[in-house]
TORKOL-4160 file (C-alpha; in steps of 0.2 Angstrom, whole numbers, padded with zeros to 4 digits, m for minus):
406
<pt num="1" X="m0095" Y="0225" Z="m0207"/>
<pt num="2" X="m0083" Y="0239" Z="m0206"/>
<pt num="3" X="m0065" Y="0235" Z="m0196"/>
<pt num="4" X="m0061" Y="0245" Z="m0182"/>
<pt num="5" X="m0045" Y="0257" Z="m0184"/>
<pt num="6" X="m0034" Y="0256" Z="m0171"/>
<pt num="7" X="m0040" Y="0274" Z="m0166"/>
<pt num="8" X="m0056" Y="0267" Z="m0163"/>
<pt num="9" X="m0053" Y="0254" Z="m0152"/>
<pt num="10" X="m0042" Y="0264" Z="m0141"/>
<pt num="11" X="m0057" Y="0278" Z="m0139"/>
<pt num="12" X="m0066" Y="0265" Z="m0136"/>
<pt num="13" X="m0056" Y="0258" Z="m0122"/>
<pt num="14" X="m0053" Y="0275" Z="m0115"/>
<pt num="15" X="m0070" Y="0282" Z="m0114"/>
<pt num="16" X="m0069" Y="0294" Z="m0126"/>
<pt num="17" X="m0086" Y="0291" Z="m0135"/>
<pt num="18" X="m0100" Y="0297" Z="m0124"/>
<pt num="19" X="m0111" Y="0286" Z="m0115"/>
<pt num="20" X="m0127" Y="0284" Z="m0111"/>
<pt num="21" X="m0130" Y="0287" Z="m0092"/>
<pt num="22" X="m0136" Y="0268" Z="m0085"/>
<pt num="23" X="m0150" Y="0269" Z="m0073"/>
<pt num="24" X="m0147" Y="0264" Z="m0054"/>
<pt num="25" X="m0152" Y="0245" Z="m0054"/>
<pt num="26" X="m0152" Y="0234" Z="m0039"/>
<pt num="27" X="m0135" Y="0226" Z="m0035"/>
<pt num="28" X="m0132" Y="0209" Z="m0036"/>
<pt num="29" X="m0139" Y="0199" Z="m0023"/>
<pt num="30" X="m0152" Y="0208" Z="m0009"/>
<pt num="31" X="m0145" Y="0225" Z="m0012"/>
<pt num="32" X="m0163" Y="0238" Z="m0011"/>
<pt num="33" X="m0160" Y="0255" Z="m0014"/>
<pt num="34" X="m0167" Y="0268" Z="m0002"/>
<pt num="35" X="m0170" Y="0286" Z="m0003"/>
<pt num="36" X="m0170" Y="0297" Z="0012"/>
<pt num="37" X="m0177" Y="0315" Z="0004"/>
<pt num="38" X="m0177" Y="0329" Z="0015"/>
<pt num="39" X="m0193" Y="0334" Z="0023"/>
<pt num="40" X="m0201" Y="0350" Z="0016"/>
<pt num="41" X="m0219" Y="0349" Z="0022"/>
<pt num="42" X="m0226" Y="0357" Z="0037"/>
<pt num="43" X="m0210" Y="0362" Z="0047"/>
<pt num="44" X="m0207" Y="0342" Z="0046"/>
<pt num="45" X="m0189" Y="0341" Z="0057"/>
<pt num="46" X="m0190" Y="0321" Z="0058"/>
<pt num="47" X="m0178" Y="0311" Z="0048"/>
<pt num="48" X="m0184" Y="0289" Z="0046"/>
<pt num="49" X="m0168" Y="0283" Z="0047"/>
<pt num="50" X="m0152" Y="0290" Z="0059"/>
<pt num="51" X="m0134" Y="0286" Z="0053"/>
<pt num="52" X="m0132" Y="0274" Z="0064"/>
<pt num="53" X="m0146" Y="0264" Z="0055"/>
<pt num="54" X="m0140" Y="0270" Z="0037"/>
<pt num="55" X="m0123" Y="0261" Z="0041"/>
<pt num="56" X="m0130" Y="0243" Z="0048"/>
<pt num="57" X="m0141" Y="0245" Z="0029"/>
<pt num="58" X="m0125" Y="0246" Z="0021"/>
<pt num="59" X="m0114" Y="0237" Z="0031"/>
<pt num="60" X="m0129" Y="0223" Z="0026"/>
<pt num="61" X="m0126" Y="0227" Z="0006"/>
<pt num="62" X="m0139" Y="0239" Z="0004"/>
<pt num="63" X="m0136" Y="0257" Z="m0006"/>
<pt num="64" X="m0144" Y="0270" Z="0003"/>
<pt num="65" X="m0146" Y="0288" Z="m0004"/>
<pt num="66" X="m0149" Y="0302" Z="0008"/>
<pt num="67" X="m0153" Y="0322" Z="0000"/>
<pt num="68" X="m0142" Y="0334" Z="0006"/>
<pt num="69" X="m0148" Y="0342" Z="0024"/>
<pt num="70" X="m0161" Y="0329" Z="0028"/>
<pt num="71" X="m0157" Y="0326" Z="0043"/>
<pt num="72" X="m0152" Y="0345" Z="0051"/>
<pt num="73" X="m0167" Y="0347" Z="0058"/>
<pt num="74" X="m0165" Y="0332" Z="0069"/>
<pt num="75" X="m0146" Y="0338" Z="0073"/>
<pt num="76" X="m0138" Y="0325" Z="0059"/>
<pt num="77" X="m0125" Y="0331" Z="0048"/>
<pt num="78" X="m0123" Y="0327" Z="0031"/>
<pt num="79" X="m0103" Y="0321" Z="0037"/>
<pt num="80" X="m0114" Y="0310" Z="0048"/>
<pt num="81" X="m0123" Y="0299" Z="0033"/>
<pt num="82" X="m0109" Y="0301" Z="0021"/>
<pt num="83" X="m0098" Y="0292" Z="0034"/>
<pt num="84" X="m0109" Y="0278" Z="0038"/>
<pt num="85" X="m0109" Y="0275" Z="0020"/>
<pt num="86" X="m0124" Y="0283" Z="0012"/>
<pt num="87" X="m0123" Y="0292" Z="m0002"/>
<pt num="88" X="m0128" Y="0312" Z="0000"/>
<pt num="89" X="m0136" Y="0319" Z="m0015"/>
<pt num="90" X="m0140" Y="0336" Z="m0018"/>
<pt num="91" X="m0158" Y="0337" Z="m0027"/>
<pt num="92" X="m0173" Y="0328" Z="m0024"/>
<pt num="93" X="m0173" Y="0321" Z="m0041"/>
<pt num="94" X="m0160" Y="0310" Z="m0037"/>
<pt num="95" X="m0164" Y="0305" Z="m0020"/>
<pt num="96" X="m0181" Y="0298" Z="m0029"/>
<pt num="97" X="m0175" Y="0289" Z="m0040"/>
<pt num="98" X="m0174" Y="0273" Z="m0031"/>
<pt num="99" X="m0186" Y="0258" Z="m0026"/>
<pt num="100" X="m0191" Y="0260" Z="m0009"/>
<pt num="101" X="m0192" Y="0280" Z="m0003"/>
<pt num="102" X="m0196" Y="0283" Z="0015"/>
<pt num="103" X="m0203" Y="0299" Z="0023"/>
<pt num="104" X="m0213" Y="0305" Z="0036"/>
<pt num="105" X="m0223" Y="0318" Z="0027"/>
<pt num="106" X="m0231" Y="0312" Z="0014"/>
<pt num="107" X="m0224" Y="0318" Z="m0003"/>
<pt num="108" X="m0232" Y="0331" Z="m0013"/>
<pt num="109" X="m0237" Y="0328" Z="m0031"/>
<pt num="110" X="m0222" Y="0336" Z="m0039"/>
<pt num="111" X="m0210" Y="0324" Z="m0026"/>
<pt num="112" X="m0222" Y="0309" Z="m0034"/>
<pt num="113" X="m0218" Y="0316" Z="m0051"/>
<pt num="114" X="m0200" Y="0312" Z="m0048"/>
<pt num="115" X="m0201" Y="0292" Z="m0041"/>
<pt num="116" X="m0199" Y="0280" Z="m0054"/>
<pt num="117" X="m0212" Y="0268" Z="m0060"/>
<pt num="118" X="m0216" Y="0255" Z="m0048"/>
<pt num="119" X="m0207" Y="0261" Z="m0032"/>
<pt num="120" X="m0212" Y="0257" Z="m0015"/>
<pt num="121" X="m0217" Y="0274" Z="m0004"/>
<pt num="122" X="m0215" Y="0272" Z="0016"/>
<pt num="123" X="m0223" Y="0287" Z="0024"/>
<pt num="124" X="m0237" Y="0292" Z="0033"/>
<pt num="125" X="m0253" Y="0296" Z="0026"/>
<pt num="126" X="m0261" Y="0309" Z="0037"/>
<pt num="127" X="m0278" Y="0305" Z="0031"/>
<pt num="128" X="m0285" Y="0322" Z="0037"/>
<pt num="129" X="m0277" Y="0331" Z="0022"/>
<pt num="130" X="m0277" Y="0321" Z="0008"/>
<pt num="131" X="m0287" Y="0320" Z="m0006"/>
<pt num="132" X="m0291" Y="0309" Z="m0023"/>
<pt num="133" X="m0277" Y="0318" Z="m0034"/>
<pt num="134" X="m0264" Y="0310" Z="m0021"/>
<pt num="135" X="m0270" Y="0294" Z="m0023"/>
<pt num="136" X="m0273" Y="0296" Z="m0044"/>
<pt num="137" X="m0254" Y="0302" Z="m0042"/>
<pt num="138" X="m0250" Y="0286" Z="m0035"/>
<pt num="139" X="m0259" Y="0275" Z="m0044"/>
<pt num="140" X="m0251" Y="0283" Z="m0061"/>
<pt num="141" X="m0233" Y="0279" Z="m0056"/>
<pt num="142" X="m0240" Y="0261" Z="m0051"/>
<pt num="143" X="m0233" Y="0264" Z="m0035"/>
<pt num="144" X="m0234" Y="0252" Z="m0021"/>
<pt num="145" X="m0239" Y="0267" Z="m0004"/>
<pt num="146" X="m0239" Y="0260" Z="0013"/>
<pt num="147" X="m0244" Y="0270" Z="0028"/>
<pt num="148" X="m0234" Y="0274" Z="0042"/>
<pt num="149" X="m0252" Y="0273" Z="0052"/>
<pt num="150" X="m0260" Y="0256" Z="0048"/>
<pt num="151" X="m0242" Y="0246" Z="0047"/>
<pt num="152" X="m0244" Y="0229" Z="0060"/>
<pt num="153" X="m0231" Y="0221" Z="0067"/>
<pt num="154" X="m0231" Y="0204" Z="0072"/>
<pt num="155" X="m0240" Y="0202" Z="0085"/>
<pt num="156" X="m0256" Y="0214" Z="0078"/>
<pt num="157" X="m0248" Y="0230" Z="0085"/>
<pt num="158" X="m0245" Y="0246" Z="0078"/>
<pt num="159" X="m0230" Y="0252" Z="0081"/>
<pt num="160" X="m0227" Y="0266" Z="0073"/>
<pt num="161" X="m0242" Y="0274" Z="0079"/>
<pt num="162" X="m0236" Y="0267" Z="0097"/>
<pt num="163" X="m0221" Y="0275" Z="0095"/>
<pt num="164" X="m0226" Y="0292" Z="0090"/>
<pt num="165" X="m0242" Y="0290" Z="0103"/>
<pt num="166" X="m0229" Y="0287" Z="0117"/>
<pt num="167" X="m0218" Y="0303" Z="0112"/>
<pt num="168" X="m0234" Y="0315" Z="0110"/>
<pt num="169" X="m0244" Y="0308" Z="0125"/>
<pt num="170" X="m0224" Y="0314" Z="0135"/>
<pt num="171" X="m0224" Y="0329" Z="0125"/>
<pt num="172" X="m0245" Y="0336" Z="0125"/>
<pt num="173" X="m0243" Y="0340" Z="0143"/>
<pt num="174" X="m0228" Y="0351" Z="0142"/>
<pt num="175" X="m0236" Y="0360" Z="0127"/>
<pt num="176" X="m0252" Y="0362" Z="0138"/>
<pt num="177" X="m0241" Y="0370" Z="0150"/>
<pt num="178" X="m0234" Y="0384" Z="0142"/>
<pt num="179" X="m0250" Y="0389" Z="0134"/>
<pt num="180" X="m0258" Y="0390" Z="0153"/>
<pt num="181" X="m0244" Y="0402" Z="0157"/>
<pt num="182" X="m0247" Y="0420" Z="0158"/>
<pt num="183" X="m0233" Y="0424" Z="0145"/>
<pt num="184" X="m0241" Y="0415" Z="0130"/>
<pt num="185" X="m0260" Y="0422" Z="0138"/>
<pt num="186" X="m0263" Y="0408" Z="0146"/>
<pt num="187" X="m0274" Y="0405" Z="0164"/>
<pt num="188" X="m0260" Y="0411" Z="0170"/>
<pt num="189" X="m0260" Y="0394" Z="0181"/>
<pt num="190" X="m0244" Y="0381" Z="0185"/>
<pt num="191" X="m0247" Y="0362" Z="0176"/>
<pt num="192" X="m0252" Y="0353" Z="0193"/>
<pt num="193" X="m0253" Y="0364" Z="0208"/>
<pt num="194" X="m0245" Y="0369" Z="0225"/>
<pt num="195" X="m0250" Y="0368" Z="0243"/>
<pt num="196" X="m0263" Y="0376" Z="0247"/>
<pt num="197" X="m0271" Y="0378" Z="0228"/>
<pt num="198" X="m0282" Y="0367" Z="0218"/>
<pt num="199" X="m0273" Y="0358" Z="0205"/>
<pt num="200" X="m0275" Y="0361" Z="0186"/>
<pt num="201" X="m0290" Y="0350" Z="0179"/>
<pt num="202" X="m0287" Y="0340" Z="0164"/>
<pt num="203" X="m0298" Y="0328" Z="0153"/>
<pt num="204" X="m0292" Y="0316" Z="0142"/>
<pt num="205" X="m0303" Y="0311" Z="0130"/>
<pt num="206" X="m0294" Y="0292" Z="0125"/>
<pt num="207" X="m0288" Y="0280" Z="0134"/>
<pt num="208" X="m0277" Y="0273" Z="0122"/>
<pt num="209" X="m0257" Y="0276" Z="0121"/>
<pt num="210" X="m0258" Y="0296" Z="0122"/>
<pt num="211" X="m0268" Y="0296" Z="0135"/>
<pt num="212" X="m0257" Y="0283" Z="0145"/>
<pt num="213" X="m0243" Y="0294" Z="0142"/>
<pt num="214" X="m0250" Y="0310" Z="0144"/>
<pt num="215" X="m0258" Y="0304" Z="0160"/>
<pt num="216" X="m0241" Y="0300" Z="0168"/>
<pt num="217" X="m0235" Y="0317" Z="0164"/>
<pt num="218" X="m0249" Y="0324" Z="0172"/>
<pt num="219" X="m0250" Y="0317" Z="0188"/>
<pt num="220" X="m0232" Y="0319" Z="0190"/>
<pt num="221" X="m0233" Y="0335" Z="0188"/>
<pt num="222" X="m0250" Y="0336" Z="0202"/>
<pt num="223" X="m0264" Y="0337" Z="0188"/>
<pt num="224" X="m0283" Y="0330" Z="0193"/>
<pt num="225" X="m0287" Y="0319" Z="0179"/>
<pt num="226" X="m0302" Y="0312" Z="0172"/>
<pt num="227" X="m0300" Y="0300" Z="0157"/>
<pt num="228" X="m0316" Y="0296" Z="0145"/>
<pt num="229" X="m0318" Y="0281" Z="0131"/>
<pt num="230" X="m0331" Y="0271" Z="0126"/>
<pt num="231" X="m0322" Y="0255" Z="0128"/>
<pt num="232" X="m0322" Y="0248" Z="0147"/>
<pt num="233" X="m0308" Y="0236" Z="0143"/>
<pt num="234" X="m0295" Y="0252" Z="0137"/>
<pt num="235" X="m0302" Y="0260" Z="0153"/>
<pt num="236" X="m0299" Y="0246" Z="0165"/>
<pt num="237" X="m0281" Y="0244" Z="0154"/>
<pt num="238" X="m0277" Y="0262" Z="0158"/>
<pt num="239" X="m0280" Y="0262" Z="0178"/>
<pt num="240" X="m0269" Y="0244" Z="0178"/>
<pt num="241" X="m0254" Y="0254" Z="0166"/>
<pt num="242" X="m0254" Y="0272" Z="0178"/>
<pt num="243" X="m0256" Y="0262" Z="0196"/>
<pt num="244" X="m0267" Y="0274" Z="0203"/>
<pt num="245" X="m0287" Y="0276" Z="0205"/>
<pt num="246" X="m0291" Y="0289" Z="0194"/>
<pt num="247" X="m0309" Y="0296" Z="0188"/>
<pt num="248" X="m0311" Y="0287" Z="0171"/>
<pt num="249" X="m0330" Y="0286" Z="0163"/>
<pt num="250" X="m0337" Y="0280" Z="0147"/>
<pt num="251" X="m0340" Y="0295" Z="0136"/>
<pt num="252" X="m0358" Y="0301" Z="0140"/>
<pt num="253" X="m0363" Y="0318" Z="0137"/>
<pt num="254" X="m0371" Y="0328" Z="0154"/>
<pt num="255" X="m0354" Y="0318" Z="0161"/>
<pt num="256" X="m0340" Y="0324" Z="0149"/>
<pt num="257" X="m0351" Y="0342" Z="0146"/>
<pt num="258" X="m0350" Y="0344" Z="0166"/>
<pt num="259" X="m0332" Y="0340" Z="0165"/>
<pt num="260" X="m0326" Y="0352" Z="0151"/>
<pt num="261" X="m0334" Y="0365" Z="0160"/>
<pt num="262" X="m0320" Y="0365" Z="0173"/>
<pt num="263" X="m0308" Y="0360" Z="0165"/>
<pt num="264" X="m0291" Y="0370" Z="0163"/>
<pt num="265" X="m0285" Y="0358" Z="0148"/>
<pt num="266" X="m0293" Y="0346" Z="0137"/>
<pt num="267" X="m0284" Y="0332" Z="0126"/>
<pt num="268" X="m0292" Y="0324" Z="0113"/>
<pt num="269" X="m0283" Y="0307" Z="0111"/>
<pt num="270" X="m0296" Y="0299" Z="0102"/>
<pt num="271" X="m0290" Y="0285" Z="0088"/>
<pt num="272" X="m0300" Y="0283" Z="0074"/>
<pt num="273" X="m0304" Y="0263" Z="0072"/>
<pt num="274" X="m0309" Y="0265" Z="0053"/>
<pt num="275" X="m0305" Y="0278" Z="0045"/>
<pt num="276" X="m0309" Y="0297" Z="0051"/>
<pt num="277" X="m0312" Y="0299" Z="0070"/>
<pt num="278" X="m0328" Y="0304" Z="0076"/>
<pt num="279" X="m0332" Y="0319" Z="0084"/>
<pt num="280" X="m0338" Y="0318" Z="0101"/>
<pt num="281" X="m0335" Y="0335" Z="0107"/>
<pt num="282" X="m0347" Y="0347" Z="0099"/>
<pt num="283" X="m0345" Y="0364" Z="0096"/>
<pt num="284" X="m0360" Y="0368" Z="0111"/>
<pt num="285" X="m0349" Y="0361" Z="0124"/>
<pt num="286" X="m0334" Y="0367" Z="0119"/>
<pt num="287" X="m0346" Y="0386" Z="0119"/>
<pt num="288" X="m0349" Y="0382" Z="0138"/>
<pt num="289" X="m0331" Y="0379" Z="0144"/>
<pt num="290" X="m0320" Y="0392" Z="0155"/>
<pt num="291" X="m0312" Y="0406" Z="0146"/>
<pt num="292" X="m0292" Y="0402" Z="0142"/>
<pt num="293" X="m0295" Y="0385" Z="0141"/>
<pt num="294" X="m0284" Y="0375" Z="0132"/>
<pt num="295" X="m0289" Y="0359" Z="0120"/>
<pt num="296" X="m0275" Y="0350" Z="0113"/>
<pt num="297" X="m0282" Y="0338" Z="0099"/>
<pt num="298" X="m0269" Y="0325" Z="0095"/>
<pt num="299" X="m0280" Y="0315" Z="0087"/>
<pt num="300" X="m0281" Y="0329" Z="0072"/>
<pt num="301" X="m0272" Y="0322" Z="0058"/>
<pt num="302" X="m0288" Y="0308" Z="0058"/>
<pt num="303" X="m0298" Y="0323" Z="0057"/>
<pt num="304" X="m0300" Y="0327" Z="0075"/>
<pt num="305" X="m0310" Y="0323" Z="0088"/>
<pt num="306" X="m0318" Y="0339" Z="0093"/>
<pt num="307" X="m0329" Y="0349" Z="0082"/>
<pt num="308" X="m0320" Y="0368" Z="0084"/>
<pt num="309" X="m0302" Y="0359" Z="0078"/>
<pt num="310" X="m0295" Y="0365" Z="0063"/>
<pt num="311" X="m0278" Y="0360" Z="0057"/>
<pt num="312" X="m0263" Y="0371" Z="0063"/>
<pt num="313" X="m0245" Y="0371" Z="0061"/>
<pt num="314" X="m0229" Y="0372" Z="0072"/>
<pt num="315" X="m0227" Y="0391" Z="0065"/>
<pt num="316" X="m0244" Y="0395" Z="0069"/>
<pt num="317" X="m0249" Y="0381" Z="0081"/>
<pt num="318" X="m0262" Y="0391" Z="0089"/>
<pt num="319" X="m0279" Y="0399" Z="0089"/>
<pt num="320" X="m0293" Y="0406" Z="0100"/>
<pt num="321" X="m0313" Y="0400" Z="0096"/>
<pt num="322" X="m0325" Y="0404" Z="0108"/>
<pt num="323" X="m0311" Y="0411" Z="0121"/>
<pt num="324" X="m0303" Y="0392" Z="0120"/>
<pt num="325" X="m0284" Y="0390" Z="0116"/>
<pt num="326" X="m0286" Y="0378" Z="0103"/>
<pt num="327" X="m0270" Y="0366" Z="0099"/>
<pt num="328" X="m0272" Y="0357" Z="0084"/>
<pt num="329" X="m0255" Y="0354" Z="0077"/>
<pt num="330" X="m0253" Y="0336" Z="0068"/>
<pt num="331" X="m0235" Y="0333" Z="0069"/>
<pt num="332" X="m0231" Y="0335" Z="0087"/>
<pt num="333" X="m0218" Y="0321" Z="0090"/>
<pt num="334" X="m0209" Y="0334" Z="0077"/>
<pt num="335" X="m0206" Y="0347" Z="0091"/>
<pt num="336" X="m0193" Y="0331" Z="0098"/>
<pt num="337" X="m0188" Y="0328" Z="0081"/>
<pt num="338" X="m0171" Y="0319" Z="0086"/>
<pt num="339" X="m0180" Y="0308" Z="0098"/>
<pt num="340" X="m0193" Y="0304" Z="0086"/>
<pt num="341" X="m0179" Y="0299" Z="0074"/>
<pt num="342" X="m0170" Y="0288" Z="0083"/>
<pt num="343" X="m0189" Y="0281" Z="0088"/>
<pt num="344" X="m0193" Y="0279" Z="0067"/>
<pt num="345" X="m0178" Y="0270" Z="0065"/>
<pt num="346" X="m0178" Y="0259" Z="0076"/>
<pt num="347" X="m0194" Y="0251" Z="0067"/>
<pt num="348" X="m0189" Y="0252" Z="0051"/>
<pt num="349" X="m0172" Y="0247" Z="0052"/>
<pt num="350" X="m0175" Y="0229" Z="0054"/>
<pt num="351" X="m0190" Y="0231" Z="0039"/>
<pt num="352" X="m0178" Y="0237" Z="0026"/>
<pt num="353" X="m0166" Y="0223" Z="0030"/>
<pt num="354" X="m0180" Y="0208" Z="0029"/>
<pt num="355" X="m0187" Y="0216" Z="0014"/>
<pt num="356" X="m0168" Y="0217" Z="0006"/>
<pt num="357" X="m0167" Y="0198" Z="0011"/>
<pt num="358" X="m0183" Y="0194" Z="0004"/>
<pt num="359" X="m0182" Y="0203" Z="m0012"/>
<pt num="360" X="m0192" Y="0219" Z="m0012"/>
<pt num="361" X="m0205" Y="0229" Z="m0006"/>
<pt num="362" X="m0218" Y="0217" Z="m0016"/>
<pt num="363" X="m0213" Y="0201" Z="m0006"/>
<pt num="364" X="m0214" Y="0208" Z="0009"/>
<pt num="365" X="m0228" Y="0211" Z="0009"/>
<pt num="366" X="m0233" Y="0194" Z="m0001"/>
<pt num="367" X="m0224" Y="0184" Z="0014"/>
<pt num="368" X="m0230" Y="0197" Z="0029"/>
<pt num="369" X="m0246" Y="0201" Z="0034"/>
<pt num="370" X="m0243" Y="0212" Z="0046"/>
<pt num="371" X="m0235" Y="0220" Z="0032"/>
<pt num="372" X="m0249" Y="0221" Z="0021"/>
<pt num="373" X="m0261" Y="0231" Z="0032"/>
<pt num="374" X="m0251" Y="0248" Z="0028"/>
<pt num="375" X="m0252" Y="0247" Z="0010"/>
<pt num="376" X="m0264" Y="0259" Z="0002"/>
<pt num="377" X="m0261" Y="0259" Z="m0017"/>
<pt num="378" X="m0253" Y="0244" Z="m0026"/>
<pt num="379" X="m0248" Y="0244" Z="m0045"/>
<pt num="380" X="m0261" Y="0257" Z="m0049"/>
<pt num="381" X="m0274" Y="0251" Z="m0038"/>
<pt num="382" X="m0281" Y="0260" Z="m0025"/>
<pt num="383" X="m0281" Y="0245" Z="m0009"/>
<pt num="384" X="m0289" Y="0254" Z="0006"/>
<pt num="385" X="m0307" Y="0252" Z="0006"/>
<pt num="386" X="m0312" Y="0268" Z="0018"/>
<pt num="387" X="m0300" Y="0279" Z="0004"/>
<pt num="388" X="m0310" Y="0271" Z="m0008"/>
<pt num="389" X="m0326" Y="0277" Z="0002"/>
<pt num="390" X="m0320" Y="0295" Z="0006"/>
<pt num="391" X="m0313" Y="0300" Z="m0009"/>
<pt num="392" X="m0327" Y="0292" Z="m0020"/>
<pt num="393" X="m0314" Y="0280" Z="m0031"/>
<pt num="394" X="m0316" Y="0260" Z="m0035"/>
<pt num="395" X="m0304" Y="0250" Z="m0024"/>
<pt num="396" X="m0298" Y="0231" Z="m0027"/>
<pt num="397" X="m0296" Y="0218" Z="m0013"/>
<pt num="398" X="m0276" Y="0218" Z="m0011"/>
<pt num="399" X="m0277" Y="0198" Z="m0007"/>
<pt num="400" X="m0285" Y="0196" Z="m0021"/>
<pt num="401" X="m0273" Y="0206" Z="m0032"/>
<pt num="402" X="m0257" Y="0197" Z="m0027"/>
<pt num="403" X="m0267" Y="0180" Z="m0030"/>
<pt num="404" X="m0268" Y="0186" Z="m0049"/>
<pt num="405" X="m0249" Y="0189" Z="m0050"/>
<pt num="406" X="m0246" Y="0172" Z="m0056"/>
């Protein structure tokens, strides 16, 4: 063995040999680290987590990376994540390269390109668009995906999707307004009505959380509603949730036929149980309604619940078919994006920091059912039986696959 010259051991000391770069590991004790990327999909102006959320993380030991200007949209400042403590990165490569990443759009297949093996992907899933290369994507980084859409909490909700339901059922009304308007080629009619005028006419087709939501706005704002759904229990829940007697029904065709031909605006709030959600508006009756007509159809990133809907965008959120204003934007809690921020991170806040405490994205959702629902791929396994059926692949019972880890 040769002996070290005193030059040596002083470059040594100094750093004057070059290194090789160490990958980011997990810090001693329940340190995670989280990625924040900026969205870049679909005018996407929602951020997951807000500053004040990054700072309790890392006040709690956790390292949280956020890329530069992912949360302008929303009004947050990189100044505003750099001093709560996260570190603001300025490529995409970086701001992957962690072990739990959370988005709200789900990522494309170069973003997917730059996580590391084995990662855990919070985002939604948006079933409507996807397709089997997504998932083979996945699957090739062994990456654990859980969906914004079918996460549980504790007590069997879905809070997320209420969350999100809540801002767009508040929102969906007001976009129904301006379309109505003579400036945007509208009817040319006010949302509700005044004396001596009939009010505006509105179906809901749902009577889940949009509709609750979108019902209040409506009748605040002097709208006749008439809500359908083909579960009596959600209709009785609705009438109980508004306080008023309003025409519900279940969803029968002469009946929803006779009220889409005169009605001034139609929302389709339908939620799919399993999988896609079915069309119960075709294409005939949507023919038969009133010129200028408006259909907003919420329910669109499941694949919608009305036959003539067609995926739009916030830059081209509209378009006419058979003289009807059709609405079909998936993202619409994204038009309030700093509302919807603040309403994201509420949620996963306290997630991060139980999976931080138990140890990772893998023993959460080993300890927590409620957990386990979201998750769609795990370790190069496709998990979700419907994906399986859609996008014709083999999928493996999850339960069974966390059995075989030991």
């Amino acid at each position: 063995m040769v002996a070290e010259t005193g030059f040596t051991k002083i470059a040594k000391e100094s750093g004057v040999y070059t290194q090789e770069s160490l990958a980011r590991i997990r810090k001693k004790g329940s340190s995670v680290l989280i990625g924040i990327p900026r969205e870049i999909a679909d005018q996407e102006k929602r951020v997951v987590l807000t500053p004040e959320a990054v700072g309790l993380l890392v006040n709690n030991g956790q390292e949280v990376f956020v890329e530069t200007n992912a949360g302008k949209e929303a009004k947050f400042s990189d100044k505003d994540y750099s001093d709560a403590g996260a570190k603001v990165v300025s490529s995409p490569q970086e701001v992957f390269d962690v072990e739990v990443v959370l988005k709200v759009e789900p990522p494309t297949l170069e973003e997917i390109g730059y996580m590391r093996q084995g990662a855990c992907l919070i985002s939604a899933l948006q079933l409507g668009k996807q397709n089997a290369e997504f998932i083979q994507a996945l699957n090739k980084k062994k990456i654990t995906a859980v969906a914004f859409e079918n996460l549980e909490d504790k007590v069997g909700g879905m809070p997320v999707v209420r969350a999100m339901s809540e801002i767009a059922g508040s929102t969906v009304m007001l976009i129904a307004a301006e379309y109505l308007s003579s400036v945007n080629e509208g009817k040319g009619l006010i949302m509700g009505g005044i004396t001596g005028v009939p009010p505006t006419q509105v179906v809901i087709i749902g009577a889940g959380t949009v509709a609750e939501y979108a019902a209040r706005t409506a009748l605040g704002l002097g709208a006749n509603i008439k809500i359908f759904d083909n579960h009596i229990y959600k209709l009785r829940r609705i009438k109980q949730l508004i306080g008023q007697q309003v025409f519900t029904s279940t969803i029968d065709n002469y009946i929803l036929g006779h009220a889409l031909k005169e009605a001034d605006v139609v929302i389709g709030a339908l939620r799919a149980e399993k999988g896609r959600s079915k069309i119960v508006v075709p294409e005939e009756m949507v023919g038969q309604m009133m010129e200028g007509s408006i259909i907003i159809d919420v329910s669109i990133d499941q694949g919608g619940c009305i036959e003539t809907s067609e995926m739009t965008s916030h830059e081209e959120p509209t378009y006419v078919k058979h003289g009807v204003i059709h609405y079909c934007v998936p993202n619409i809690a994204s038009r309030v994006s700093r509302t919807a921020s603040f309403s994201l991170s509420n949620i996963f806040t306290p997630i991060l920091l139980q999976m931080a405490d138990l140890g990772g994205a893998e023993e959460m959702i080993f300890n927590y059912k409620w957990f386990m629902k979201g998750v769609y791929t795990y370790r190069g396994s496709l998990t979700n039986a419907h994906l399986g059926r859609k996008f014709h692949m083999a999928h493996k019972e999850l339960q069974l696959l966390l059995a075989a880890r030991y």
